[in-house]
PDB file of N, CA, C, O and CB in Angstrom:
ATOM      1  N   UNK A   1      80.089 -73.371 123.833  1.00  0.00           N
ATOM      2  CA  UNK A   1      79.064 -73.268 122.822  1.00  0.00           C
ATOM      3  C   UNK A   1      78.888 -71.781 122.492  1.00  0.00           C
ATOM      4  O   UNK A   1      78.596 -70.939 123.340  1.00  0.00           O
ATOM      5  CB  UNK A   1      77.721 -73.921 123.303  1.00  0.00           C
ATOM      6  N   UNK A   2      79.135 -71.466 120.894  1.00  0.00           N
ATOM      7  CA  UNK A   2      79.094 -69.944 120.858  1.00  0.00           C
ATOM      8  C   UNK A   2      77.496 -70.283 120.348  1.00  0.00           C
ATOM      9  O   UNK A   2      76.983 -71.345 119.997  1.00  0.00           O
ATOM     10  CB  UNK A   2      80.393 -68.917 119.688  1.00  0.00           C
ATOM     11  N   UNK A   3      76.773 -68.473 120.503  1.00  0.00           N
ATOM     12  CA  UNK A   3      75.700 -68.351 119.767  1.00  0.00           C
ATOM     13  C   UNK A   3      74.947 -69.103 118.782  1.00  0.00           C
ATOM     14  O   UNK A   3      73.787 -69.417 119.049  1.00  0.00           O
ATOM     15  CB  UNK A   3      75.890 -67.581 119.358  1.00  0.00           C
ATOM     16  N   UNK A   4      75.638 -69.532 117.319  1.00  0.00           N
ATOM     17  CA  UNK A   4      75.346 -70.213 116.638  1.00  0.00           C
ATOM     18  C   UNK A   4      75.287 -71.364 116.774  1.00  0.00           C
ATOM     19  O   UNK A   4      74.749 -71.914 115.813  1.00  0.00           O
ATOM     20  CB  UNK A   4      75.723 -70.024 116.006  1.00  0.00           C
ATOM     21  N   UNK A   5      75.582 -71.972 117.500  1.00  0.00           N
ATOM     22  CA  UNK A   5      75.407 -73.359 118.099  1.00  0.00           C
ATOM     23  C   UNK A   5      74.405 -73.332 118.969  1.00  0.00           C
ATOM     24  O   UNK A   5      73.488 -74.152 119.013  1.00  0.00           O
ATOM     25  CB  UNK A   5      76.563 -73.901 118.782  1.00  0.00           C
ATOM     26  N   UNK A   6      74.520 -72.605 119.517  1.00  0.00           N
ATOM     27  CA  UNK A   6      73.176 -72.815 120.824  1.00  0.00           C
ATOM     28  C   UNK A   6      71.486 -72.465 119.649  1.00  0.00           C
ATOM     29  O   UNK A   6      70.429 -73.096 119.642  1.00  0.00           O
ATOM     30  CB  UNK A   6      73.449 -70.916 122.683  1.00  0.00           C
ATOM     31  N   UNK A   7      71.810 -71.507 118.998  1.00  0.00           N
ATOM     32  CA  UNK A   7      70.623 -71.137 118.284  1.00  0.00           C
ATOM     33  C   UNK A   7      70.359 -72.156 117.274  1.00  0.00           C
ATOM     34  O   UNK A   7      69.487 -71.744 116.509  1.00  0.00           O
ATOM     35  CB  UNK A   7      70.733 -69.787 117.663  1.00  0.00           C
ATOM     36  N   UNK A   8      70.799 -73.408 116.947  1.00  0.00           N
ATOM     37  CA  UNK A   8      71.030 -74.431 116.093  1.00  0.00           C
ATOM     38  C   UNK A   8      70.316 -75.760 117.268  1.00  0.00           C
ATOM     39  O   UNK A   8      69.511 -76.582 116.831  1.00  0.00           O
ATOM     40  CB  UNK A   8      72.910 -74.491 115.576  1.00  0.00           C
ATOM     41  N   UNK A   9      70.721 -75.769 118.587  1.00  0.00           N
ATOM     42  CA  UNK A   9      69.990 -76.472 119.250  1.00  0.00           C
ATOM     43  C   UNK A   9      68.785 -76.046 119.576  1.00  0.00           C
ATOM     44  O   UNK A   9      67.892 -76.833 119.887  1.00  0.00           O
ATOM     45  CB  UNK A   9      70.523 -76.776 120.127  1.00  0.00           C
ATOM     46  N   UNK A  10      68.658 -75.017 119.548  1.00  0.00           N
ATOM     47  CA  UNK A  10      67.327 -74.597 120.272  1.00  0.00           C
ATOM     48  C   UNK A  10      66.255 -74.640 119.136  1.00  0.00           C
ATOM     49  O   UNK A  10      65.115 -75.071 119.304  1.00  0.00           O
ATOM     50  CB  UNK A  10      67.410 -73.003 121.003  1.00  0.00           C
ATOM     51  N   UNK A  11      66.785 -74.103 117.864  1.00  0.00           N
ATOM     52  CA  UNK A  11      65.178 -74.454 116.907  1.00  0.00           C
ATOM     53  C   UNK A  11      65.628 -76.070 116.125  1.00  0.00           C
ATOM     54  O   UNK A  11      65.023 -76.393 115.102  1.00  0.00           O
ATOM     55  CB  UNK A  11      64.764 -72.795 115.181  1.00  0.00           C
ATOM     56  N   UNK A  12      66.727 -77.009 116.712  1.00  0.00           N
ATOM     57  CA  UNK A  12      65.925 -78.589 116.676  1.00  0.00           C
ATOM     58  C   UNK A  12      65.153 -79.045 117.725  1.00  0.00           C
ATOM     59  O   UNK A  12      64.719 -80.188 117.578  1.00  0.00           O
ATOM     60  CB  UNK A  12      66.862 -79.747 116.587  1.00  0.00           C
ATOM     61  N   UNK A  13      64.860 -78.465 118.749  1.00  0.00           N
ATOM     62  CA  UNK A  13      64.094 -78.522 119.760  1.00  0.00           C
ATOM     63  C   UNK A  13      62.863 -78.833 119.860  1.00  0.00           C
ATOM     64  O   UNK A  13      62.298 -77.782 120.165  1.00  0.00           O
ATOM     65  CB  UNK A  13      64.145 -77.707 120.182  1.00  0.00           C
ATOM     66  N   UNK A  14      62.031 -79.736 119.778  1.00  0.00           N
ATOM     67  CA  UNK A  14      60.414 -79.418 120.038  1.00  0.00           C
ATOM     68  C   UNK A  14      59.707 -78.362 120.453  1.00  0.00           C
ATOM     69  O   UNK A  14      59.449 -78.196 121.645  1.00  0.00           O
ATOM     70  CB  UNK A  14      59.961 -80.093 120.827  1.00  0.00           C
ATOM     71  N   UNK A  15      59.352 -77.603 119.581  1.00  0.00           N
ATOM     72  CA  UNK A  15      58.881 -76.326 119.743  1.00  0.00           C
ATOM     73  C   UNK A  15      59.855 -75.347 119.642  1.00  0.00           C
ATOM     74  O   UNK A  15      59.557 -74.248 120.109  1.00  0.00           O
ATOM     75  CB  UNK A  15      58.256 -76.195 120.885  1.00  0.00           C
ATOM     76  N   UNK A  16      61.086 -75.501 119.079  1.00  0.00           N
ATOM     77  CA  UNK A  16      62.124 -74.407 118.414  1.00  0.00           C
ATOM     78  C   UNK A  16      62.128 -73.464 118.075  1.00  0.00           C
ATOM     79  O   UNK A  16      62.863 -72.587 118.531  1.00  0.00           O
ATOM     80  CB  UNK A  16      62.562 -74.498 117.652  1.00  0.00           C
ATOM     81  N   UNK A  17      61.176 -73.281 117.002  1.00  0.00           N
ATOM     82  CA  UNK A  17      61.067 -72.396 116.336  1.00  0.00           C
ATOM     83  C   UNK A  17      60.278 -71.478 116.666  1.00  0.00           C
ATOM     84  O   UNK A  17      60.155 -70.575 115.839  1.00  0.00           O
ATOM     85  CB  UNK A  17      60.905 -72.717 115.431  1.00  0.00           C
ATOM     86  N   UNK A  18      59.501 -71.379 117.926  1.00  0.00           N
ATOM     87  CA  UNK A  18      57.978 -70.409 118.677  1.00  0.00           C
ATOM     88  C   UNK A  18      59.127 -69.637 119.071  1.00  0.00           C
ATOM     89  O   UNK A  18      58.789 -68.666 118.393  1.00  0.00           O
ATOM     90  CB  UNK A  18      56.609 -71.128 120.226  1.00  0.00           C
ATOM     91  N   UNK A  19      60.571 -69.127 119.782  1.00  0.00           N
ATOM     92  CA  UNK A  19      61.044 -68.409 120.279  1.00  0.00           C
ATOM     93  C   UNK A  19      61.235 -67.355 119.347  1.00  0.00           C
ATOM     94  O   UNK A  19      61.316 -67.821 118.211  1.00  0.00           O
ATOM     95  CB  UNK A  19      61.905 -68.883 120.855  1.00  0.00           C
ATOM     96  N   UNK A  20      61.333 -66.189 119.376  1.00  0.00           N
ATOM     97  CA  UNK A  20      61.690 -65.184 118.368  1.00  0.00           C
ATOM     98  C   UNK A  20      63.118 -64.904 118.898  1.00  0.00           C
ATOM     99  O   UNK A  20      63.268 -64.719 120.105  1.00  0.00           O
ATOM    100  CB  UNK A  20      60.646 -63.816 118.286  1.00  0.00           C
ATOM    101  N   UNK A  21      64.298 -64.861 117.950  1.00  0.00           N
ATOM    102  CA  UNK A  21      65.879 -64.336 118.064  1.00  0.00           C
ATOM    103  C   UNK A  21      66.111 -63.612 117.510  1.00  0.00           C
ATOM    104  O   UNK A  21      65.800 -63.715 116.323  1.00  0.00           O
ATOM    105  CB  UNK A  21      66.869 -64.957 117.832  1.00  0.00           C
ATOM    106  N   UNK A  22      66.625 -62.706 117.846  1.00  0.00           N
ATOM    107  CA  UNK A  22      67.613 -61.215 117.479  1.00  0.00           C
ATOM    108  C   UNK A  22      69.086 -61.730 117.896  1.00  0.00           C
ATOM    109  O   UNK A  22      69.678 -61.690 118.975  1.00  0.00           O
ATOM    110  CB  UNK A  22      67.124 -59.535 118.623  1.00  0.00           C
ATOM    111  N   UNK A  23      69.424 -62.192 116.717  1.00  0.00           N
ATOM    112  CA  UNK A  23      70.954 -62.481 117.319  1.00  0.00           C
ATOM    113  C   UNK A  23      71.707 -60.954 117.126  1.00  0.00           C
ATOM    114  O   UNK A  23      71.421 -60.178 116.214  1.00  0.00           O
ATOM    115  CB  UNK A  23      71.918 -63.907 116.276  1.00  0.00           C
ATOM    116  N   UNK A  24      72.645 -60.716 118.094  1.00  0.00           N
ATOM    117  CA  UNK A  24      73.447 -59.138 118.510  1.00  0.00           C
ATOM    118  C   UNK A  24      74.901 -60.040 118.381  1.00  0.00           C
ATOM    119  O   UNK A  24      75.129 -61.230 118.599  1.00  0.00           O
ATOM    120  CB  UNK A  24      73.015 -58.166 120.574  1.00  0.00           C
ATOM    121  N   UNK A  25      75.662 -59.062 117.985  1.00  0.00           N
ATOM    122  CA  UNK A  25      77.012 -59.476 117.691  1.00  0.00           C
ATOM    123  C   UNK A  25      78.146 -58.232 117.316  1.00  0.00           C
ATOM    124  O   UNK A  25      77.829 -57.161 116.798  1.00  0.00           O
ATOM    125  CB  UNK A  25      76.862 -60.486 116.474  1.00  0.00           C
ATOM    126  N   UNK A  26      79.293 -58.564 117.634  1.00  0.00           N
ATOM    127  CA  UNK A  26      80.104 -57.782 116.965  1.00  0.00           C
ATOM    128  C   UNK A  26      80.172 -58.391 115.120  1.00  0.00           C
ATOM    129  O   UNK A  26      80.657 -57.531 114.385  1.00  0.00           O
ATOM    130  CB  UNK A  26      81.608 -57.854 117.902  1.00  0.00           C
ATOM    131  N   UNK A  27      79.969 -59.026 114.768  1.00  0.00           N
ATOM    132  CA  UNK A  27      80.137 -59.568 113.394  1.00  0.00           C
ATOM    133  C   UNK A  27      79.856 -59.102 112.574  1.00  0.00           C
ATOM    134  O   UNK A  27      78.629 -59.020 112.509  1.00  0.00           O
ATOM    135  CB  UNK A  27      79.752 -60.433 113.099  1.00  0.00           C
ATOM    136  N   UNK A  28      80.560 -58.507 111.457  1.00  0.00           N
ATOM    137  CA  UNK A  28      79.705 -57.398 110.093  1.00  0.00           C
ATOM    138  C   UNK A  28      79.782 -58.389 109.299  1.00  0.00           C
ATOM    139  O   UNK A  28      78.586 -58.662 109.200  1.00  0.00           O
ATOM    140  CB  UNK A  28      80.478 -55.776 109.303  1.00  0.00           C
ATOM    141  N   UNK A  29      80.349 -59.173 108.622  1.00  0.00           N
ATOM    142  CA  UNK A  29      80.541 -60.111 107.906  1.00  0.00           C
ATOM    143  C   UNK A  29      79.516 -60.565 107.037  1.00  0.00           C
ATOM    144  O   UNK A  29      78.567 -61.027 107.671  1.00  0.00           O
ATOM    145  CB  UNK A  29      80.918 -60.923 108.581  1.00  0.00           C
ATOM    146  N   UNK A  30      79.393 -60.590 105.940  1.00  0.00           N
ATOM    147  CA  UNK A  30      78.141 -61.126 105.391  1.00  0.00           C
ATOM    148  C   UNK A  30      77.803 -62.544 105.731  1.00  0.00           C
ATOM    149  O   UNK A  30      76.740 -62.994 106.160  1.00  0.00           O
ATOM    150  CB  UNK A  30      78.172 -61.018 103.966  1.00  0.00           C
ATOM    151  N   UNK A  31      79.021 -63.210 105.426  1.00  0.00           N
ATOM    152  CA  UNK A  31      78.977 -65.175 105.428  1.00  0.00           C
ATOM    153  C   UNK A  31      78.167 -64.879 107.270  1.00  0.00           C
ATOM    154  O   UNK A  31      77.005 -65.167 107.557  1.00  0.00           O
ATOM    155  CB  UNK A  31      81.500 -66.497 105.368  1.00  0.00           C
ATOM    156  N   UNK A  32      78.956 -64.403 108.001  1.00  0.00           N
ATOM    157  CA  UNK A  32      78.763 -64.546 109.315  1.00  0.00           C
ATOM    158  C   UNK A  32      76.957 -64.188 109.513  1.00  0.00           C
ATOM    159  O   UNK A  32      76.213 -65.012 110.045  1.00  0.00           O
ATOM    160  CB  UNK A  32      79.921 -63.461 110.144  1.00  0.00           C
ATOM    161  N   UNK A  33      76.599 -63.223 109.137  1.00  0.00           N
ATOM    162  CA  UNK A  33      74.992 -62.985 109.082  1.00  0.00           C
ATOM    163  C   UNK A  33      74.299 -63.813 108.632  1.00  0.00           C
ATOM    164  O   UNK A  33      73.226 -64.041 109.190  1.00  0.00           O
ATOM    165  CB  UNK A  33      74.541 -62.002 108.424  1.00  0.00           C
ATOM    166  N   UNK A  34      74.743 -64.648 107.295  1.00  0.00           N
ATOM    167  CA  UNK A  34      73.813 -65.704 106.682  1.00  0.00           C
ATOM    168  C   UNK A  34      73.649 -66.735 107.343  1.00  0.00           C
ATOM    169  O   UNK A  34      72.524 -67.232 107.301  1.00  0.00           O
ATOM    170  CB  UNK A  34      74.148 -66.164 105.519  1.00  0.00           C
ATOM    171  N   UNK A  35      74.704 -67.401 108.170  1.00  0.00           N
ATOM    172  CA  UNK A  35      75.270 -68.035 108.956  1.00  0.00           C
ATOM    173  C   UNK A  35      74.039 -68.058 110.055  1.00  0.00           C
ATOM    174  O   UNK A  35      73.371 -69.090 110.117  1.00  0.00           O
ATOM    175  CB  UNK A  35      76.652 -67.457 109.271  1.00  0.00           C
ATOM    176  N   UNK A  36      73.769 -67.123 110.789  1.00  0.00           N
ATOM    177  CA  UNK A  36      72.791 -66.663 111.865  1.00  0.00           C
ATOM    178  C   UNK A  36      71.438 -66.884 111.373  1.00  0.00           C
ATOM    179  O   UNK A  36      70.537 -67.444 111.998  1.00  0.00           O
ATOM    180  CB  UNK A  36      72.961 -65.155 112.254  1.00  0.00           C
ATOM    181  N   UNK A  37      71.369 -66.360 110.121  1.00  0.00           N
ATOM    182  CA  UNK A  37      69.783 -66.399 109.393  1.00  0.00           C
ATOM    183  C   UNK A  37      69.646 -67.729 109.163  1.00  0.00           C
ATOM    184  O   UNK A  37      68.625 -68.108 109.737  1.00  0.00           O
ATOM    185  CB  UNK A  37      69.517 -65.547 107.877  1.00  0.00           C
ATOM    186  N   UNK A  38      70.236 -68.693 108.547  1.00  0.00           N
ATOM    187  CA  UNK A  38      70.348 -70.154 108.252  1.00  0.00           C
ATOM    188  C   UNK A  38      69.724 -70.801 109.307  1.00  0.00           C
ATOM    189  O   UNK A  38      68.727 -71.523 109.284  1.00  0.00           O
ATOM    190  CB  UNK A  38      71.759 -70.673 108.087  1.00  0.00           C
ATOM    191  N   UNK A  39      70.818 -70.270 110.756  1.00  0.00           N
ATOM    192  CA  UNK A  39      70.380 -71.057 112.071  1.00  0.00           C
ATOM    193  C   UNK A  39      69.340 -71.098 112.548  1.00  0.00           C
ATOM    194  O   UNK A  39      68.930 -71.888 113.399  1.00  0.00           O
ATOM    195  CB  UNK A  39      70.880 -70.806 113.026  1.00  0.00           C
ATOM    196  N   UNK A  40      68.654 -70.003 111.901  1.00  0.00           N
ATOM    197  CA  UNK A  40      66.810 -69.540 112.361  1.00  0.00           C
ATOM    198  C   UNK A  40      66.934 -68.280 112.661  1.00  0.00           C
ATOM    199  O   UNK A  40      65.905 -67.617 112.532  1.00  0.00           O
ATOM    200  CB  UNK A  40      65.953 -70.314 113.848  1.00  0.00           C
ATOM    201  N   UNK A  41      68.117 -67.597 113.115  1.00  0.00           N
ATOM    202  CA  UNK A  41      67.785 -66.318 113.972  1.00  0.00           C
ATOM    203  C   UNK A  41      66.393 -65.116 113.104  1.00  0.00           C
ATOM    204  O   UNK A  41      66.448 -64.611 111.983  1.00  0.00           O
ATOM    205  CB  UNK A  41      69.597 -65.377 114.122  1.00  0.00           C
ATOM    206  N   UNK A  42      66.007 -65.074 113.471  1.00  0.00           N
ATOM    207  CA  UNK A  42      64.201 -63.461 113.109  1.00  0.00           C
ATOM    208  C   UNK A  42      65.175 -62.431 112.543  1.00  0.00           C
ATOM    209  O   UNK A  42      64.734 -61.883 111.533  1.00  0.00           O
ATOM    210  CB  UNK A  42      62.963 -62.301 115.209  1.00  0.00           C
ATOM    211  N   UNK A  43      66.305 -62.054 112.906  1.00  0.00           N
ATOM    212  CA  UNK A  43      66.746 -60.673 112.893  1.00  0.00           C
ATOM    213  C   UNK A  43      68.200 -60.690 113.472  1.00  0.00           C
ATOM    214  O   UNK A  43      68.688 -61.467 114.293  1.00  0.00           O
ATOM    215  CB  UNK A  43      65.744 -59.720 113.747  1.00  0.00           C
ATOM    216  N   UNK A  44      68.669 -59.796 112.929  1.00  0.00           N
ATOM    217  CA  UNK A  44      70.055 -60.189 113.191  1.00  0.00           C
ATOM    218  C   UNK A  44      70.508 -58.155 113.440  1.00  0.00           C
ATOM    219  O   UNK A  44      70.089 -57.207 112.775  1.00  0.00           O
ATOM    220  CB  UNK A  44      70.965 -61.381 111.457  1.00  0.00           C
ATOM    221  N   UNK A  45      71.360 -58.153 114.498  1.00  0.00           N
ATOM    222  CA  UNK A  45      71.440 -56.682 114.946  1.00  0.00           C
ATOM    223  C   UNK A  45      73.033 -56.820 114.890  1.00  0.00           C
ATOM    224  O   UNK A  45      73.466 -57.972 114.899  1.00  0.00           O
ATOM    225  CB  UNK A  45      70.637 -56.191 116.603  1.00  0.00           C
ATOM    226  N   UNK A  46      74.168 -55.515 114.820  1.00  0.00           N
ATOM    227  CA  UNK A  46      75.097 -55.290 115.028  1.00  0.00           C
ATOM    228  C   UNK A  46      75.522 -54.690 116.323  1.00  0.00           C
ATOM    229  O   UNK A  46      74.824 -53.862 116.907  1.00  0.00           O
ATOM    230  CB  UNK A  46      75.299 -54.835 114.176  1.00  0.00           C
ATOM    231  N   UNK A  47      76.810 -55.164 116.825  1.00  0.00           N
ATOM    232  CA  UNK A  47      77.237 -53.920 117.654  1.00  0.00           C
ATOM    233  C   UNK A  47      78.282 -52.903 117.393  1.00  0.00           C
ATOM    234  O   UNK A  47      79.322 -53.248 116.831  1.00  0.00           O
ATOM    235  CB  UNK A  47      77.596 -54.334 118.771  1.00  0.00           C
ATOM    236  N   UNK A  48      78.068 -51.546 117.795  1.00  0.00           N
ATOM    237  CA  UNK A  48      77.071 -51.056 118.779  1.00  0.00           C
ATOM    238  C   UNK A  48      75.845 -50.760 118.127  1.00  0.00           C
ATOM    239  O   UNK A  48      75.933 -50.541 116.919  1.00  0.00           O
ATOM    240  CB  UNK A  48      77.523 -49.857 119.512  1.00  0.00           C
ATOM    241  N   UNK A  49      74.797 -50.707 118.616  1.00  0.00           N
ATOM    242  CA  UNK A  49      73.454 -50.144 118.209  1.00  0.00           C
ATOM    243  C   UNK A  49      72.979 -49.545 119.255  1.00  0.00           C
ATOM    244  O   UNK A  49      73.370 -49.659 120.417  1.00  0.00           O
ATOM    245  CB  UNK A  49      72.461 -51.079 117.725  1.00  0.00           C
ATOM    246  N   UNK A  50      71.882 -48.714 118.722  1.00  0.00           N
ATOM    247  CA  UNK A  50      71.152 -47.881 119.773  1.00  0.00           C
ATOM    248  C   UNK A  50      69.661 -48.202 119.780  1.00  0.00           C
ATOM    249  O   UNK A  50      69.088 -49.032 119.073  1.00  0.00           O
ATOM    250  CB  UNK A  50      71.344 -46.323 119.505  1.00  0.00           C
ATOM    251  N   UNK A  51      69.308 -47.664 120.397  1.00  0.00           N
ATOM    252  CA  UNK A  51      67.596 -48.376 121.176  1.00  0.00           C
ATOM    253  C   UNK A  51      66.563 -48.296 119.860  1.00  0.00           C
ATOM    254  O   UNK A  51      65.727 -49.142 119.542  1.00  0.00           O
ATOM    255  CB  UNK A  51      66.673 -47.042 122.838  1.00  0.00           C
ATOM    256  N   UNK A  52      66.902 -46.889 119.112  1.00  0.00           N
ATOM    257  CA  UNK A  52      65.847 -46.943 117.867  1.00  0.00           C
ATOM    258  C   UNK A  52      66.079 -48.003 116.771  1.00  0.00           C
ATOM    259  O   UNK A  52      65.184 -48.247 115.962  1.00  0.00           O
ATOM    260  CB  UNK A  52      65.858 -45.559 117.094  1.00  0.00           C
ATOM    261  N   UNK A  53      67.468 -48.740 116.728  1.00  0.00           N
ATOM    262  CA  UNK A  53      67.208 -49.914 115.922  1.00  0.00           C
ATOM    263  C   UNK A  53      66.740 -51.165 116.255  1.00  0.00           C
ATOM    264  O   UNK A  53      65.985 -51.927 115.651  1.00  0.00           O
ATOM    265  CB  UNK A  53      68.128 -50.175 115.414  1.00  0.00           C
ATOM    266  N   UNK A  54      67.623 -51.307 117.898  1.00  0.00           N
ATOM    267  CA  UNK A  54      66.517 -52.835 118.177  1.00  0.00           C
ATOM    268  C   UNK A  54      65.276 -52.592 118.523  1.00  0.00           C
ATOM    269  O   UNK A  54      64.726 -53.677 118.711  1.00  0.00           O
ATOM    270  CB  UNK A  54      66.907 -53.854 119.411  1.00  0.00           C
ATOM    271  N   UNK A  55      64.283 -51.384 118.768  1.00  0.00           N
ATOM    272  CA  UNK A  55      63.009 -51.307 118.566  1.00  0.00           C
ATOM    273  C   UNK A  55      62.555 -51.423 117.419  1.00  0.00           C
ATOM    274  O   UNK A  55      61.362 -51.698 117.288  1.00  0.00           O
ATOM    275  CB  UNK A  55      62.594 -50.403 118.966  1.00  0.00           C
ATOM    276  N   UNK A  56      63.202 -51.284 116.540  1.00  0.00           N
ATOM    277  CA  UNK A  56      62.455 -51.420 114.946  1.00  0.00           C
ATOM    278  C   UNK A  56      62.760 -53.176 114.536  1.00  0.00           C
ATOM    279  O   UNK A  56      61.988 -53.897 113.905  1.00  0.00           O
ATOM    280  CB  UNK A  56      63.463 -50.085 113.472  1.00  0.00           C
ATOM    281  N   UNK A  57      63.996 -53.532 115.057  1.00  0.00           N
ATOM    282  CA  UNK A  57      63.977 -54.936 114.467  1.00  0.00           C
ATOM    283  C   UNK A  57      63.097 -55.584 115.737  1.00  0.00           C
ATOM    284  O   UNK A  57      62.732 -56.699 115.362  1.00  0.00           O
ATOM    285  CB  UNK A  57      65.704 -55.700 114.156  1.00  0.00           C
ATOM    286  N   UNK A  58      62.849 -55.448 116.437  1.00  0.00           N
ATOM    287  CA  UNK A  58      61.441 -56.302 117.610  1.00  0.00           C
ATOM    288  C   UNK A  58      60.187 -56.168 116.784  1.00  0.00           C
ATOM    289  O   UNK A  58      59.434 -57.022 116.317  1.00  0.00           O
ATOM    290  CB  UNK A  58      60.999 -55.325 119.456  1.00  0.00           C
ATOM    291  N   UNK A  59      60.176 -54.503 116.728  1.00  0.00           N
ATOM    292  CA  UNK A  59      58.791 -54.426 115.744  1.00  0.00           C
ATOM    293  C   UNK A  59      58.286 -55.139 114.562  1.00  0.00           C
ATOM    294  O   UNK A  59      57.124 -55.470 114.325  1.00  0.00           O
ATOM    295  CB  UNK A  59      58.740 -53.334 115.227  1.00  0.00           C
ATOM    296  N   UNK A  60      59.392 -55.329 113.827  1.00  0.00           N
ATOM    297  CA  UNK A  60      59.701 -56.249 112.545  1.00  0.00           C
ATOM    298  C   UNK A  60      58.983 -57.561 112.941  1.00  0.00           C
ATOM    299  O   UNK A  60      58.003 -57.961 112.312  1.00  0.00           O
ATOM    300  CB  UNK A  60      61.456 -56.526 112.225  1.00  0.00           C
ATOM    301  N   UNK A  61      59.476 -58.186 113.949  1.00  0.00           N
ATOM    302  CA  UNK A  61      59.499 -59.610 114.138  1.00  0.00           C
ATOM    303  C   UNK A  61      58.766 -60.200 115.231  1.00  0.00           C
ATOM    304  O   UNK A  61      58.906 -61.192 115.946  1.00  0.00           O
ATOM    305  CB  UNK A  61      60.751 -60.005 114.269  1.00  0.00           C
ATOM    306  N   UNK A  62      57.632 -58.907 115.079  1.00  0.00           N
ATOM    307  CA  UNK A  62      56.169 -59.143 116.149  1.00  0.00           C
ATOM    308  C   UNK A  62      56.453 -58.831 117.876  1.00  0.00           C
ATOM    309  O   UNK A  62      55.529 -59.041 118.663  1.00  0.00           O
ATOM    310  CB  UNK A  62      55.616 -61.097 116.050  1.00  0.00           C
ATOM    311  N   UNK A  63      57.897 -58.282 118.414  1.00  0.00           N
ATOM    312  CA  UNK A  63      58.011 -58.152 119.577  1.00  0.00           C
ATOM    313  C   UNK A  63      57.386 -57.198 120.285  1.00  0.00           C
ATOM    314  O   UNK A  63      57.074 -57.346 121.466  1.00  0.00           O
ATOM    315  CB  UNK A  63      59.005 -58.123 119.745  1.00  0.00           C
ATOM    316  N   UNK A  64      57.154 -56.110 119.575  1.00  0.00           N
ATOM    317  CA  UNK A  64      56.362 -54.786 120.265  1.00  0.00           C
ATOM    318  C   UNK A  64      55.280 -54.330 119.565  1.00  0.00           C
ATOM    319  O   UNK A  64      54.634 -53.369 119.984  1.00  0.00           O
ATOM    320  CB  UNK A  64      57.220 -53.523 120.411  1.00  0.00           C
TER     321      UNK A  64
END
């Protein structure tokens, strides 16, 4: 089960959608990002990144 599958079970889930996701990936791809956003993911990060961007996308999406 890659990422997108698991994040596809988890918000059909009863109570799915209360988790907040930052999906992280090597993937630049546009289709591949929409793909993630579709599935539910909050925010979607690249790799590599450094600490000042996934603090700003947490901040975004109520984590900090």
């Amino acid at each position: 089960m890659d990422g997108l599958e698991f994040l596809k079970h988890l918000r059909a889930l009863p109570n799915g959608g209360a988790p907040k996701v930052i999906f992280c990936t090597t993937e630049t791809d546009l289709a591949h990002i929409m793909q993630a956003i579709e599935a539910g993911a909050n925010e979607y990060v690249m790799k590599p990144f450094d600490e000042a961007i996934l603090k700003g996308k947490m901040s975004q999406i109520g984590l900090l």
